[in-house]
Every structure is written in C-alpha cells, then in structure tokens.
DSSP file (Angstrom, degrees, kcal/mol; ACC not computed):
  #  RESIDUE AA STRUCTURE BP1 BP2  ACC     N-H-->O    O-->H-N    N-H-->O    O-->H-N    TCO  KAPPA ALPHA  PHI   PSI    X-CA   Y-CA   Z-CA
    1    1 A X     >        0   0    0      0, 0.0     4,-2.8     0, 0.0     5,-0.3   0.000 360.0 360.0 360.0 -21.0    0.0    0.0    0.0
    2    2 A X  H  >  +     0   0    0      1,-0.2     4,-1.5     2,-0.1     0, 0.0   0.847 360.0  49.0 -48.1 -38.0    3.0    2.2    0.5
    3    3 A X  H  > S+     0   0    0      2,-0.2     4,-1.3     3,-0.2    -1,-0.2   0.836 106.7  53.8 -53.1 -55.0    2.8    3.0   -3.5
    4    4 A X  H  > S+     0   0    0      2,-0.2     4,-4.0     1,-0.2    -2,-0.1   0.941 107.6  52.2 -21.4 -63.9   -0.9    3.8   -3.3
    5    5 A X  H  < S+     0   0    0     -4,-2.8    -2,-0.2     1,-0.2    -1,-0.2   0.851 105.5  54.8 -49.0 -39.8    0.0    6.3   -0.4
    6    6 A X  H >< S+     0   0    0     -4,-1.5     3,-0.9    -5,-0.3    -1,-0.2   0.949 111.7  44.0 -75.1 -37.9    2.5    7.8   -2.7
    7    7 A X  H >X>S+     0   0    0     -4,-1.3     3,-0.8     1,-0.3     4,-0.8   0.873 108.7  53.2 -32.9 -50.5   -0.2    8.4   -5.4
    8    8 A X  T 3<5S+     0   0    0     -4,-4.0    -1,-0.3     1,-0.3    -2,-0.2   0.127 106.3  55.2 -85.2  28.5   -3.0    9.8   -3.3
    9    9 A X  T <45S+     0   0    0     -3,-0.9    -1,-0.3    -5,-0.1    -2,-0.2   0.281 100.8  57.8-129.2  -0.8   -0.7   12.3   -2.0
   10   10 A X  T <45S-     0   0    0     -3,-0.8    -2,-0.2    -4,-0.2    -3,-0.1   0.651 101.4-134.5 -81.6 -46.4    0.1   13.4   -5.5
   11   11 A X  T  <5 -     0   0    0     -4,-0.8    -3,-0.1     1,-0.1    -4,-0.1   0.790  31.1-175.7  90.1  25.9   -3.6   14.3   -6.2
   12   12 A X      < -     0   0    0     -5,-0.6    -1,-0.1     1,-0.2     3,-0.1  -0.109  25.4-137.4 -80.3 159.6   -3.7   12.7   -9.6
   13   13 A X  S    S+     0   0    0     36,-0.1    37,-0.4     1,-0.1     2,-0.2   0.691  85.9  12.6 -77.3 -31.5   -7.1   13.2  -11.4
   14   14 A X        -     0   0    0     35,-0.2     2,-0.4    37,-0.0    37,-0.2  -0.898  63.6-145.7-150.6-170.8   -7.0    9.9  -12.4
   15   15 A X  E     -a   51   0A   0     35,-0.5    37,-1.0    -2,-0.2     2,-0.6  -0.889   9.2-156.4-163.6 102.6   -5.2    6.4  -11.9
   16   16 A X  E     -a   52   0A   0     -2,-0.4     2,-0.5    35,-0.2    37,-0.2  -0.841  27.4-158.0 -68.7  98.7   -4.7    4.0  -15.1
   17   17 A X  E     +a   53   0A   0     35,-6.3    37,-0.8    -2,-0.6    -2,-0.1  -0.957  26.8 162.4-119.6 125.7   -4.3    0.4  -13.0
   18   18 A X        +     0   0    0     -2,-0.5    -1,-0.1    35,-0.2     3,-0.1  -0.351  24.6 125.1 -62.1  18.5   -2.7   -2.0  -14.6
   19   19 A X        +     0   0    0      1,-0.1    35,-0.1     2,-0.1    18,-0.0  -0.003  32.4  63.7-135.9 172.6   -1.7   -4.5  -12.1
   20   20 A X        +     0   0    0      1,-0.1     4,-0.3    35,-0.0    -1,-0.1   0.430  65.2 110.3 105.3 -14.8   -1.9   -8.3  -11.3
   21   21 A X  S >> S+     0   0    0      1,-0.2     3,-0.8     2,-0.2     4,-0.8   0.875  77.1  49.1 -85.5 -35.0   -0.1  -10.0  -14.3
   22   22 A X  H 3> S+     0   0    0      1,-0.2     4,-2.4     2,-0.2    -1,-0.2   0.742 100.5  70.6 -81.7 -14.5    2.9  -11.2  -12.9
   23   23 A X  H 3>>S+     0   0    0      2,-0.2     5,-2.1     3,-0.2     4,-0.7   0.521  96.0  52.4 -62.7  -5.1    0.6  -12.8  -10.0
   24   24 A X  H X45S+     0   0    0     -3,-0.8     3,-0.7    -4,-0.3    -2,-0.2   0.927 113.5  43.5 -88.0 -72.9   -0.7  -15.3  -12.6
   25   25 A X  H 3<5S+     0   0    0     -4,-0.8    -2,-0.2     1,-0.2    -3,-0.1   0.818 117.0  47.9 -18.8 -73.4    3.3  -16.3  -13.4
   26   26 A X  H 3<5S-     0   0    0     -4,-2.4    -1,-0.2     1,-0.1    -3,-0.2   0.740 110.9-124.1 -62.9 -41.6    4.1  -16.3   -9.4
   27   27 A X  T <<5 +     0   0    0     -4,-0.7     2,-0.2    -3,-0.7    -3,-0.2   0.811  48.4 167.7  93.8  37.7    1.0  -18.5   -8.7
   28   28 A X      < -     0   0    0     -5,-2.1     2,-0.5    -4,-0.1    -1,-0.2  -0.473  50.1 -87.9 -81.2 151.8   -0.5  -16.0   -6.2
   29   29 A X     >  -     0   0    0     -2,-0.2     4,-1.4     1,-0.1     5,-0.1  -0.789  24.7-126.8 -96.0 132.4   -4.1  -17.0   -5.5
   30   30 A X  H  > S+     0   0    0     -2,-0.5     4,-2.0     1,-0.4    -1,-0.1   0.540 112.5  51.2 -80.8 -25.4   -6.2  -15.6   -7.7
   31   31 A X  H  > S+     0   0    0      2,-0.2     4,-1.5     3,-0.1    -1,-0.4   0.803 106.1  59.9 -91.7 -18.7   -8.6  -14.1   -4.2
   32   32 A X  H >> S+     0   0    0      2,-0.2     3,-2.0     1,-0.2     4,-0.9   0.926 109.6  39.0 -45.8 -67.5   -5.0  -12.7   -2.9
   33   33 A X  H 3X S+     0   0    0     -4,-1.4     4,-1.7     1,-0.3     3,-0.4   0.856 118.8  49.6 -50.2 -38.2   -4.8  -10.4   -6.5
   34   34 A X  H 3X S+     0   0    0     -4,-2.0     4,-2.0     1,-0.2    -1,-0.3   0.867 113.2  43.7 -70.1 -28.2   -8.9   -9.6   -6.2
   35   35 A X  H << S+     0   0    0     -3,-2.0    -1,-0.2    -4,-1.5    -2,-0.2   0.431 118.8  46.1-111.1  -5.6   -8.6   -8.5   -2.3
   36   36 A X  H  X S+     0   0    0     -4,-0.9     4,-1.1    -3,-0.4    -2,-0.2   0.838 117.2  47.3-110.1 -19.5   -5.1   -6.3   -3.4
   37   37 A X  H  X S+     0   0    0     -4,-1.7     4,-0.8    -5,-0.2     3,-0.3   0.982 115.4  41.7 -35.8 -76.9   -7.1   -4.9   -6.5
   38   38 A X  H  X S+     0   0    0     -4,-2.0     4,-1.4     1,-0.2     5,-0.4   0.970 111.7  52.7 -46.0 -80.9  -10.2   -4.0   -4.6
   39   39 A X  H  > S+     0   0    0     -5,-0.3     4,-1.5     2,-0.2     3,-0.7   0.831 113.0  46.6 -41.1 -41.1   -8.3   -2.4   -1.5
   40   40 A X  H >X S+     0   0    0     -4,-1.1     3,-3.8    -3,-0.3     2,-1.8   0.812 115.2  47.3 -66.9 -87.7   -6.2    0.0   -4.1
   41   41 A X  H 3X S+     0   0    0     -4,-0.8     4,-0.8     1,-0.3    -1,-0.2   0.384 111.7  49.4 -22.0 -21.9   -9.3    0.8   -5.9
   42   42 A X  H 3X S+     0   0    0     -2,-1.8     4,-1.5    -4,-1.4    -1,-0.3   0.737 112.3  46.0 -97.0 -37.8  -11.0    1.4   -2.7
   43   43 A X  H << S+     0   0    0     -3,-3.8    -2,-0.2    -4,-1.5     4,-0.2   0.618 115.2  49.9 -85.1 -17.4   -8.1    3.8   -1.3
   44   44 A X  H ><>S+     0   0    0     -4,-0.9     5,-2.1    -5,-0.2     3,-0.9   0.870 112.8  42.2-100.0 -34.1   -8.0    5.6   -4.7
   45   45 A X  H ><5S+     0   0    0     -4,-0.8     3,-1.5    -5,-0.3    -2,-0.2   0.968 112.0  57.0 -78.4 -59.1  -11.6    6.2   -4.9
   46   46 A X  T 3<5S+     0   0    0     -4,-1.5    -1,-0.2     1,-0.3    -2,-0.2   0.557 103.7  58.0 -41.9 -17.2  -11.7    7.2   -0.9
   47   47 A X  T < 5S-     0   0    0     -3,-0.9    -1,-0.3     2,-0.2    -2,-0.2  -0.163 120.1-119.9-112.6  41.4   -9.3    9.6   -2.0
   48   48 A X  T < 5 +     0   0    0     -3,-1.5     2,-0.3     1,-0.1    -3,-0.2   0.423  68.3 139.0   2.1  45.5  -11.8   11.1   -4.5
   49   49 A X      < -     0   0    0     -5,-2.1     2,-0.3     1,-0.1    -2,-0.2  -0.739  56.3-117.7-117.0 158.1   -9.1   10.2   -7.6
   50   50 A X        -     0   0    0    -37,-0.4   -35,-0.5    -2,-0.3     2,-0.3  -0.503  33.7-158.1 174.2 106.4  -10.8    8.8  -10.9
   51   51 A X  E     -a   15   0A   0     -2,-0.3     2,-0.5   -37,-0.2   -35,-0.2  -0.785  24.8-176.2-155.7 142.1   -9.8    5.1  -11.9
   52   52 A X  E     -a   16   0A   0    -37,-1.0   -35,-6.3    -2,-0.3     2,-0.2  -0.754  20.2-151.4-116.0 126.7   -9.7    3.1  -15.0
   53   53 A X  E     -ab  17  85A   0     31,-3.4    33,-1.0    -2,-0.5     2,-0.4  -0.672  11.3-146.2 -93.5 154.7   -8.5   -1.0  -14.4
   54   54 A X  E     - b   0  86A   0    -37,-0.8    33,-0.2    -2,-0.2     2,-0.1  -0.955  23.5-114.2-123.1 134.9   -6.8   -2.5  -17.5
   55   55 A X        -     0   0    0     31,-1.3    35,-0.5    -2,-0.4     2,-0.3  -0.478  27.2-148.0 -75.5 148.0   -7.6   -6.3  -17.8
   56   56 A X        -     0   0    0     15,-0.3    17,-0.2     1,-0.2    15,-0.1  -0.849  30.4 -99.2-114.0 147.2   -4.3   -8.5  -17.3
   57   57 A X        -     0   0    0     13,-0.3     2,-0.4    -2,-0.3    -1,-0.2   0.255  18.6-130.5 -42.3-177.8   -4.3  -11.9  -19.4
   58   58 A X        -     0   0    0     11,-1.5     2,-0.5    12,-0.1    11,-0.4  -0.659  13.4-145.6-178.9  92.5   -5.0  -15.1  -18.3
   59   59 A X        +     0   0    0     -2,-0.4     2,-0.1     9,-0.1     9,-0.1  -0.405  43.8 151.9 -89.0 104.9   -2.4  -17.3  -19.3
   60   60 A X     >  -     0   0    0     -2,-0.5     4,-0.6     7,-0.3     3,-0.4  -0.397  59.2 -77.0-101.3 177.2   -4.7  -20.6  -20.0
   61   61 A X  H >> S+     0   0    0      1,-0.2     3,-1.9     2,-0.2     4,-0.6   0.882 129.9  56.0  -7.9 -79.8   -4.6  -23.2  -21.9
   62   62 A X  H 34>S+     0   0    0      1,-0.2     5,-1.1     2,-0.2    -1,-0.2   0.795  93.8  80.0 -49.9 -30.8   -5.6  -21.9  -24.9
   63   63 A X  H >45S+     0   0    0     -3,-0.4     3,-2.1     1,-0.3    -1,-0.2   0.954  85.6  63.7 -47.2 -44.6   -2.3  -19.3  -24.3
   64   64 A X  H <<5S+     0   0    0     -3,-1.9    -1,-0.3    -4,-0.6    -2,-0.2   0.787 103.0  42.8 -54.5 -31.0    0.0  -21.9  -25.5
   65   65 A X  T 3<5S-     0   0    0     -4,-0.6    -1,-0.2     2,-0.2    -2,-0.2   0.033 129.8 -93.1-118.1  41.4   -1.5  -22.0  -29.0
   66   66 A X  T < 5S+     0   0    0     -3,-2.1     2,-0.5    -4,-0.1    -3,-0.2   0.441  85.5 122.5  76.2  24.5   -1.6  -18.1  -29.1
   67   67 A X      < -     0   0    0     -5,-1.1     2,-0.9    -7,-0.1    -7,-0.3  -0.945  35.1-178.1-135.3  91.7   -4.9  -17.1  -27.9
   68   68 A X        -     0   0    0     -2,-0.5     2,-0.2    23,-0.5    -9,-0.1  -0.676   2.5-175.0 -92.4 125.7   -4.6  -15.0  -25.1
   69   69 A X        -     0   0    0     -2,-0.9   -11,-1.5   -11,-0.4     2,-0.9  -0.769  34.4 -92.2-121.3 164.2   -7.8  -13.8  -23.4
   70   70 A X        -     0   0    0     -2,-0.2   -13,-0.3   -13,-0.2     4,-0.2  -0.562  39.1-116.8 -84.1 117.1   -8.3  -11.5  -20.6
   71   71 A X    >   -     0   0    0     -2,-0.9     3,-0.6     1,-0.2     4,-0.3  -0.058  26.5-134.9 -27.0 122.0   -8.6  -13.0  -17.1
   72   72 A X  T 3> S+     0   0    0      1,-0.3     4,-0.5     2,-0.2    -1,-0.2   0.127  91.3  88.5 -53.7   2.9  -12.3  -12.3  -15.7
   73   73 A X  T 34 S+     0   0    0    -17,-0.2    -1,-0.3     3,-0.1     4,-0.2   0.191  84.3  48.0 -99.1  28.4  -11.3  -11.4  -12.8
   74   74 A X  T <> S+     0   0    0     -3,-0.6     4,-4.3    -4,-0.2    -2,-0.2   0.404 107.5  53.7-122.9 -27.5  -10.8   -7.7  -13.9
   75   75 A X  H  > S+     0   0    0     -4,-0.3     4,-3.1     2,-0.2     5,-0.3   0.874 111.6  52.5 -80.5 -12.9  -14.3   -7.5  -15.5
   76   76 A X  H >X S+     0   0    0     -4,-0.5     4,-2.3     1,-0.2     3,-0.7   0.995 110.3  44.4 -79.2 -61.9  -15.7   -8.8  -11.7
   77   77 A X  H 3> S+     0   0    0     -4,-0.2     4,-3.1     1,-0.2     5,-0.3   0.931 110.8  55.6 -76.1 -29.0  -14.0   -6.4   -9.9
   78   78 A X  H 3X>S+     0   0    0     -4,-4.3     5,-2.9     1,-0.2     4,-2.1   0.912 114.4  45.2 -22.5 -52.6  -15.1   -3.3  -12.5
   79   79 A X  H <<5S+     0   0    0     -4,-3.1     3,-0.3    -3,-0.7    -2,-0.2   0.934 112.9  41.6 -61.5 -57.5  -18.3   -4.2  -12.0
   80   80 A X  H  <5S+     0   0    0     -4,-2.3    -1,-0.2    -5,-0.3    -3,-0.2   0.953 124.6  40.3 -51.8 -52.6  -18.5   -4.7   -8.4
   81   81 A X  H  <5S-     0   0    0     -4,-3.1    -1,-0.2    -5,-0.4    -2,-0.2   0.770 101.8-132.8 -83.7 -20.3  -16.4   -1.5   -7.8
   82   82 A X  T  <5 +     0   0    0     -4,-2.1     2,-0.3    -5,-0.3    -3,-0.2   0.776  62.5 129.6  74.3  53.8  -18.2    0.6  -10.8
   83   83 A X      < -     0   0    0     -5,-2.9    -1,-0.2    -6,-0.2    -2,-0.1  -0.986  59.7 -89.9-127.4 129.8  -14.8    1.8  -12.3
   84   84 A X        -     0   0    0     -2,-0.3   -31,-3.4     1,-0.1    -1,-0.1   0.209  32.4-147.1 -28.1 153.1  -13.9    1.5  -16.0
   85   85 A X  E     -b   53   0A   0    -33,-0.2     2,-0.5     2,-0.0   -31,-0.2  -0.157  19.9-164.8-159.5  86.2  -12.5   -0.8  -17.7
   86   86 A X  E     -b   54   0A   0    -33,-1.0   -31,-1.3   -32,-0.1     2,-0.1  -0.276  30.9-178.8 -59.6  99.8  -10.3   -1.3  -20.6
   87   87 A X        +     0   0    0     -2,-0.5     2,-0.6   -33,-0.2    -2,-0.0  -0.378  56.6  21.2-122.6 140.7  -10.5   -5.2  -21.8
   88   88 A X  S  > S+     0   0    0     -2,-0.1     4,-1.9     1,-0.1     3,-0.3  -0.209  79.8 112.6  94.1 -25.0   -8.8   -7.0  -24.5
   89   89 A X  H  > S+     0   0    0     -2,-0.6     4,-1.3     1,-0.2     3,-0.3   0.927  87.4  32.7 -31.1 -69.6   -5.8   -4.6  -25.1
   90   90 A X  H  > S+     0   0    0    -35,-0.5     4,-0.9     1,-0.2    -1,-0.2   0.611 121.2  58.1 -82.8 -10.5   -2.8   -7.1  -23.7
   91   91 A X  H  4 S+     0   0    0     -3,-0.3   -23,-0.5     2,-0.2    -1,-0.2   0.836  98.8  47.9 -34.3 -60.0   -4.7   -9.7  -25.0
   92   92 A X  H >< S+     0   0    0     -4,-1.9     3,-0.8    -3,-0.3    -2,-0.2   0.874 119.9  39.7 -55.4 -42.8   -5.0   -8.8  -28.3
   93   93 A X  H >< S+     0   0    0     -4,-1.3     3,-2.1     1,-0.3     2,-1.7   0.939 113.5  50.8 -97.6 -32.8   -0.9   -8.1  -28.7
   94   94 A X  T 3< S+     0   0    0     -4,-0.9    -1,-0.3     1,-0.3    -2,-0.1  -0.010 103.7  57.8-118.2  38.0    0.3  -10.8  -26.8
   95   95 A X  T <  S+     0   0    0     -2,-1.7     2,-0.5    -3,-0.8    -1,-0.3  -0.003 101.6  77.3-136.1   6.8   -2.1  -13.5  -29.0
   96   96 A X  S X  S-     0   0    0     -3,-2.1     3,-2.9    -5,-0.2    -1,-0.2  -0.741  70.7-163.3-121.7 120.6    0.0  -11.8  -31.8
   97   97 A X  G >  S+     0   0    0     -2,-0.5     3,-2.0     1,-0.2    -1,-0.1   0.797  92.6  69.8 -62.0 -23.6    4.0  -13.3  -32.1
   98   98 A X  G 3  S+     0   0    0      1,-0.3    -1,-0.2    11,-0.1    12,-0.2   0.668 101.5  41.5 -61.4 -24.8    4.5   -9.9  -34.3
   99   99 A X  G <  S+     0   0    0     -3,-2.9     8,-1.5    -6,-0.3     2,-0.3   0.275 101.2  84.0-132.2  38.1    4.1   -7.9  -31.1
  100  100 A X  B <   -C  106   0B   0     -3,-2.0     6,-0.3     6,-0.3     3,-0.1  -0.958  47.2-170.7-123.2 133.7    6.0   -9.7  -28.9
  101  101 A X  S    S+     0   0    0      4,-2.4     2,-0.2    -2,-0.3     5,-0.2   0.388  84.6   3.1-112.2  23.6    9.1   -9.6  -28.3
  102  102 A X  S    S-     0   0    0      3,-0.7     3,-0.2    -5,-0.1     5,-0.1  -0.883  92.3 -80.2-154.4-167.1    8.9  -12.8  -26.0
  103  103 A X  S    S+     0   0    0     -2,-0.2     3,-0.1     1,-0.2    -1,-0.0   0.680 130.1  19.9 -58.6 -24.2    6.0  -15.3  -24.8
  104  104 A X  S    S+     0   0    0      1,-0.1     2,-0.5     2,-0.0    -1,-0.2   0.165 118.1  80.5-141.7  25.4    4.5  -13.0  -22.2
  105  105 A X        -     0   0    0     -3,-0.2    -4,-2.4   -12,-0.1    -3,-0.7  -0.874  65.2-126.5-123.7 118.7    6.1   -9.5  -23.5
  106  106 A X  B     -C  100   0B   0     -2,-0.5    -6,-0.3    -6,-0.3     2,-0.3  -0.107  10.7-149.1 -52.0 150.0    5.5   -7.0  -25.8
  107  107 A X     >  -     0   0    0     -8,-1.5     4,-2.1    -5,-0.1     5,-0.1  -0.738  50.7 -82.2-106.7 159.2    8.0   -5.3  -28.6
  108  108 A X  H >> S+     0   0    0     -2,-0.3     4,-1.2     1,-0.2     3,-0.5   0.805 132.9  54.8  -2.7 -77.6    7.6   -1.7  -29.7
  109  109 A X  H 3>>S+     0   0    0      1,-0.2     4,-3.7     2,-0.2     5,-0.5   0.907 106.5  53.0 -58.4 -51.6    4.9   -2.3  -32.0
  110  110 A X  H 3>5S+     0   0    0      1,-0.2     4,-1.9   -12,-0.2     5,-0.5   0.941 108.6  54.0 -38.8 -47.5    2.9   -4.2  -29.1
  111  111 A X  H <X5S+     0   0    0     -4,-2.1     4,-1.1    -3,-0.5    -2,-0.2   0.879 107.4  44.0 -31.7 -83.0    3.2   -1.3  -27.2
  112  112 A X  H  X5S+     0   0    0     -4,-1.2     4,-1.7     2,-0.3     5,-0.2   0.715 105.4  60.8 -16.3 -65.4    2.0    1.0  -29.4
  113  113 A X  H  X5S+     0   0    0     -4,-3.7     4,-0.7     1,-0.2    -1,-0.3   0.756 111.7  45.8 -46.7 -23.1   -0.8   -1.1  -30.3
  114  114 A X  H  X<S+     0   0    0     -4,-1.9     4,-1.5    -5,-0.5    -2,-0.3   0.845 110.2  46.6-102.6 -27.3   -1.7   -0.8  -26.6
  115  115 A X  H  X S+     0   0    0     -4,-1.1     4,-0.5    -5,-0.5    -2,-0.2   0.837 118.6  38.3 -91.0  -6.6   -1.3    2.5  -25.9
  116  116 A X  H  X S+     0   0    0     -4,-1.7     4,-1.0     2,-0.2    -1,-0.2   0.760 114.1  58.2 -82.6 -22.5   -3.2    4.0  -28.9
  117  117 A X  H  X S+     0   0    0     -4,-0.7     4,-1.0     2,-0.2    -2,-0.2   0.850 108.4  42.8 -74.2 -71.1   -5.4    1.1  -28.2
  118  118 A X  H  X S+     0   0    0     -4,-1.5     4,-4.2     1,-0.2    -2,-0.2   0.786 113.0  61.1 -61.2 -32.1   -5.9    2.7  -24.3
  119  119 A X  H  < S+     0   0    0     -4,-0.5    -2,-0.2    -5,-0.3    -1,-0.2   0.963 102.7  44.8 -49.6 -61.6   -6.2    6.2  -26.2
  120  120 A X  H  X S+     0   0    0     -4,-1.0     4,-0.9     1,-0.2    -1,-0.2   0.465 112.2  51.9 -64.3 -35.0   -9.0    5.2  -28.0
  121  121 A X  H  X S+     0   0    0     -4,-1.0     4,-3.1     1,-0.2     3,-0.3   0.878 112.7  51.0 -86.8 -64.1  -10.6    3.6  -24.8
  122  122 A X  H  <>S+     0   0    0     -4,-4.2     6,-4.4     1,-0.3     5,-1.3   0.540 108.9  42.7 -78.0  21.5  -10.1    6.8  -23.1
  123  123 A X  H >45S+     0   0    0      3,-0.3     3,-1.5     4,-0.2    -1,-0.3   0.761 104.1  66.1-105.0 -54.1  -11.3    9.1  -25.1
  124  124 A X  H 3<5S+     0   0    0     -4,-0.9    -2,-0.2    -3,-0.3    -3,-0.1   0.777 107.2  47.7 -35.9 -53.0  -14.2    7.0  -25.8
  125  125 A X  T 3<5S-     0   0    0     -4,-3.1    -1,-0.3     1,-0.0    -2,-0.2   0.175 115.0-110.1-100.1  30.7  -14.9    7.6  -22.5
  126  126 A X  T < 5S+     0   0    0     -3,-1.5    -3,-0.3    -5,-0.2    -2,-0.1   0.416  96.3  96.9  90.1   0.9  -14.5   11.0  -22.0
  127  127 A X  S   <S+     0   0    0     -5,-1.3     2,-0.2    -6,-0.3    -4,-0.2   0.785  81.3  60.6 -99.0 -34.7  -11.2   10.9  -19.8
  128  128 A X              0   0    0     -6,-4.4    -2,-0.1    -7,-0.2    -9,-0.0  -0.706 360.0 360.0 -91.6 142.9   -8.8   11.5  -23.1
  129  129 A X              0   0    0     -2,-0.2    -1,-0.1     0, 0.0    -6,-0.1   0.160 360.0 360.0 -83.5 360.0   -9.1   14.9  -25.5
C-alpha cells in the first residue's frame, strides 16, 4: 500500500491500473490479487481520484497456441467496484508473435498497439481529449 500512499498524495485526477499480471506467473491465489485490486481501488476512490483498471491476461490453456484472453477477474471487480474498464488490449498483442518480443512481453509495435489502443478507450470515455 506504501505506493498507493505515494499516489494519493500526489492528487492525480485519475489512476490508469494496470496490475496483477505477474501474479498469474508467481501462482499468487487468484482471491489474494482480487482483495489487493479491490483495496487499491478502494483507497483511490476514498481519496476522490478517478480510476480506469486495464484487464491482465489469463495465461490458459488456450495461451499456448496463441490465444490469449483477458482473465475475468478484472471485468468482476469493475463491476462490483463501478470503475472502467479497458478489456482486451494485452490480450489482443500478446495473442500476436508480431508484437512480442517474448511469450509473455511486448516489442515496440505491441506497445503502441496498446497505448493507442488505451487512447482510443479513453477518449471514448470521455477521460482523453
């Protein structure tokens, strides 16, 4: 939480969280990552600051023969918490080898495809000019 603290004391208008992907890797249990989601969302919102979750993959089966989809456990806590939520970005590049520059990373071009990707998202929703 020490990182949180250092946000809310910053005052940011809004908070793009991204988090949770390397807990799939590490083999953290899957309510650990929902109860450390929810409590930063809960401390950023208590601290009237504006936040949009990005879905992390959810490296399944199907991941091995390039089909990455986003873990549901992002769209559950959106809901529940009533904070946006941009889905299918690091999905999308990391189920293509063209924008990876490993199994579970992105190259430039991935990149790019996700942050214009996230642009698009925020814009959509009013957050982005």
């Amino acid at each position: 939480m020490a990182r949180v603290d250092d946000i809310t004391t910053q005052n940011p208008d809004l908070v793009l969280f991204g988090v949770g992907g390397n807990d799939v890797l590490q083999r953290v249990q899957p309510e650990t990552t929902r109860a450390n989601i929810t409590a930063t969302i809960d401390t950023l919102k208590s601290a009237n600051i504006d936040v949009v979750l990005i879905a992390e993959p959810h490296f399944s089966a199907s991941a091995l023969f390039g089909r990455v989809s986003d873990n549901p456990l992002y769209e559950d806590i959106a809901d529940a918490k009533e904070v946006p939520l941009y889905s299918g970005g690091w999905s999308a590049v990391l189920s293509d080898d063209t924008l990876k520059s490993d199994r579970i990373h992105a190259n430039a071009a991935g990149y790019r495809q996700f942050a214009e990707g996230l642009h698009d998202y925020l814009q959509e929703e009013g957050v982005a000019r």
